[in-house]
N, C-alpha and C positions, 0 to 999 in steps of 0.2 A: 504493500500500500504506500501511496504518497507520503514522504519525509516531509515534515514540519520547513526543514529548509529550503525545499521546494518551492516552498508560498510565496506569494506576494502581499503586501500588508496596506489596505487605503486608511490613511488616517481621516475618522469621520466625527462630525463634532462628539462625540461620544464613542469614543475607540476605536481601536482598529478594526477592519474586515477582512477578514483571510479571505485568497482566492488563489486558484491553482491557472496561470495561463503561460498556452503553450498554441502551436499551430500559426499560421498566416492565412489570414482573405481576410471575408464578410465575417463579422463578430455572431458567436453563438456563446449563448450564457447559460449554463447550465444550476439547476435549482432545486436541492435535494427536497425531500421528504422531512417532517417532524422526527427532532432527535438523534439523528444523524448527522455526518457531512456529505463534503462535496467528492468524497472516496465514495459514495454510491453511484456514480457514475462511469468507474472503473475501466468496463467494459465500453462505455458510447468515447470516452474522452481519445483516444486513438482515433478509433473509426470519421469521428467528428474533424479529429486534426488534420487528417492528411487535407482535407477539403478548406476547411475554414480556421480562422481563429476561435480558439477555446476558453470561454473562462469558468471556472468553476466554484461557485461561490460557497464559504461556510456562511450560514445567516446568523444574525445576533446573534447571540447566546448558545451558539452551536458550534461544533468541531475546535478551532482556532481563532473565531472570531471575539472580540470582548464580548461581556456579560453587560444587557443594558442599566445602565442608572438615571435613564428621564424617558418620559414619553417617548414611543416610534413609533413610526410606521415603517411595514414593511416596503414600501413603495418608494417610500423617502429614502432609507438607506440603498434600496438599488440606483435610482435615481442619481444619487450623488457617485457613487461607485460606474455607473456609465459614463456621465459628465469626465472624471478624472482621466477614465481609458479614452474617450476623445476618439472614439474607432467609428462614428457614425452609428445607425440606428442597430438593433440588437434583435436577432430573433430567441428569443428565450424559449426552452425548456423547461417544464417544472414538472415534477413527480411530488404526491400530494400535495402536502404544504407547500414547497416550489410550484405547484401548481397555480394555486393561490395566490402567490407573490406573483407571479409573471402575472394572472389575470389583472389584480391592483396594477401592475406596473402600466399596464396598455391602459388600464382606464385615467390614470390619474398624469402618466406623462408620454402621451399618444406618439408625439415627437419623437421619442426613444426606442419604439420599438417599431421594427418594422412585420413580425410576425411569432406566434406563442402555440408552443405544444404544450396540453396539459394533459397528464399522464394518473388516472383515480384522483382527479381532482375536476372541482367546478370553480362556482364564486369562492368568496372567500369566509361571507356569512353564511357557510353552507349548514342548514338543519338535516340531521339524525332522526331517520322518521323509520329506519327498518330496527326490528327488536334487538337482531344481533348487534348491529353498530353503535345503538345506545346503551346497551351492556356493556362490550368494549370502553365505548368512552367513560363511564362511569366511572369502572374498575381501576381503568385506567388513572384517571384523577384522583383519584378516593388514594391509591398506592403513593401516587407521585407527595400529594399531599402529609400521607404521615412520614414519609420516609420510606416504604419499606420497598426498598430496590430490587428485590429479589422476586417479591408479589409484580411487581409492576414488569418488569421484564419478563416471567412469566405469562401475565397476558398480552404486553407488544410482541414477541415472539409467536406466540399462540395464534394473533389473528394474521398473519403472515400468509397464511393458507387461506384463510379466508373464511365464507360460512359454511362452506360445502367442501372443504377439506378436512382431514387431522392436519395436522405438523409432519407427521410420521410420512405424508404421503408425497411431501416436496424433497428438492435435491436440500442434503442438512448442511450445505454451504452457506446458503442463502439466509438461513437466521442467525447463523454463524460472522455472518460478514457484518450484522444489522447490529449484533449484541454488541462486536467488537467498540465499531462506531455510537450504539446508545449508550454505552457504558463510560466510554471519552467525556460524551454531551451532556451527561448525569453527572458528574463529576464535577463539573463547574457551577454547581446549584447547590441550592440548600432547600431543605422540606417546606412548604407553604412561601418561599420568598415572592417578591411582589412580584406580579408579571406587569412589565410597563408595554405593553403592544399594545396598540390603538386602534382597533380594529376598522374594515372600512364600513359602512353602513350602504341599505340598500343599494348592494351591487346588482341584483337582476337585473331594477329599472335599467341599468348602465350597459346591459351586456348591448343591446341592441346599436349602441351607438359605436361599440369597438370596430375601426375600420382596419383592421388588418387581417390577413390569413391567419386562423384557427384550427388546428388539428387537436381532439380528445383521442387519446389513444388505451384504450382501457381493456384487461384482461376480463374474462366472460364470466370467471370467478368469481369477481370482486361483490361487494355488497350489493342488493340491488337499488337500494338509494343512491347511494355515486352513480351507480351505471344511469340510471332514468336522470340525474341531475348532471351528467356529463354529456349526456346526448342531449340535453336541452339547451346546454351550451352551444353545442354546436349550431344545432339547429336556429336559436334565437341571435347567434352572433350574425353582421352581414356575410363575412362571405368564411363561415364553418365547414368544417365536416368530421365524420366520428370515422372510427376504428377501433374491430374490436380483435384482441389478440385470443386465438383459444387457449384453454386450457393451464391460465393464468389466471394471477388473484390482483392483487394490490400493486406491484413490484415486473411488472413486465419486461422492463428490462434487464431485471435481475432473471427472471423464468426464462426468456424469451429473448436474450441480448441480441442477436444475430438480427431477426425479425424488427426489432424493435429500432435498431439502427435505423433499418435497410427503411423503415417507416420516416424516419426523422430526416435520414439524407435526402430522399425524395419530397418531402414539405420544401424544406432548403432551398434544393433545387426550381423549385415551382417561385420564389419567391422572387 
């Protein structure tokens, strides 16, 4: 995995941003998942380079990036972090949460992007309306909140596979890779501390007005609320379209890297 030396560091009024960039051309930004870093990318960041410039962002409070201490938004710290690379407009990537942040990014500074893959992700205000996802997130919180690291990794490993998998039924690299990296991004927190993110507010009204290329790319697995609020995406953006990878959950690119590429180079390519 990426060496810490590797990084590159943007001083932001509120610390630094780790990012990993590597490659030449048109700028592609790459925008992990909750709890991880920009090592989950492992697999696209090659494929990605030979064609284009690559950047690879840790978000706040994730991988190598500081921990925040005032109000952010996720948009804002991208934002400033394109401005600095001065590379022209960005088509971003984002798998969940990255998903989320590229959606913020195209609504709030249109100028900057010129096109967004979001990967098991939608808006950014996205509601929890299937039973399994709101257990998940529950548990999930309920863990993070008293401390107990070991409960809570438990169920972010757990749902990996999805609703309609065991764990037992995926390649055991892949929660293997997830823990390495959640357990880095755990490590920088402490039990109940404040979350300073600011989240966006009604993003749907918004989707309609994003004028860039859209691609959701989402595994057949995944919950069925992402998947119906991924495909609304698409559909509601002007110029959308979905993709669904089989026999995938959450993590497509991790299940499915080959595919998953070969999905992203050709958005790219169209752009």
């Amino acid at each position: 995995m990426t060496a810490a030396s590797e990084l590159s560091f943007f001083a932001s009024a509120d610390g630094d941003i780790a990012y990993l960039d590597t490659g030449a051309g048109d700028l592609v930004v790459l925008l992990h998942s909750g709890y991880v870093d920009h090592r989950l990318f492992e697999a696209q960041i090659p494929a990605l380079a030979a064609r284009h410039r690559v950047v690879a962002v840790d978000i706040r409070g994730h991988g190598w990036t500081d921990n925040a201490t005032e109000p952010f938004r996720w948009a804002d710290d991208l934002a400033g972090l394109l401005r600095h690379l001065d590379a022209g407009p960005a088509a971003l990537v984002g798998v969940s949460m990255g998903g989320a942040v590229a959606g913020d990014t195209a609504m709030e500074y249109p100028e900057l992007v010129r096109g967004i893959v979001l990967s098991g992700a939608s808006v950014s205000d996205f509601r929890y309306t299937h039973e399994w996802t709101r257990r998940v997130v529950a548990e999930s919180t309920e863990a993070l909140h008293t401390g107990d690291v070991e409960g809570w990794l438990k169920v972010f490993l757990g749902s990996v596979a999805g609703p309609f998998r065991r764990l037992d039924e995926i390649d055991p690299a892949v929660p293997e890779r997830l823990r390495e990296m959640a357990l880095h991004t755990i490590a920088k927190h402490t039990p109940g501390e404040k979350d300073w993110h600011v989240p966006l507010t009604d993003t749907w009204a918004r989707v309609p007005r994003i004028g860039v290329p859209v691609l959701t790319v989402n595994g057949t697995l995944d919950s069925p609320d992402l998947l119906d609020d991924a495909e609304r995406f698409a559909r509601t953006a002007r110029h959308g379209r979905s993709v669904l990878v089989e026999g995938t959950s959450h993590f497509p690119n991790l299940e499915r890297p080959e595919e998953f590429d070969a999905l992203v180079l050709d958005f790219l390519g169209s752009l």
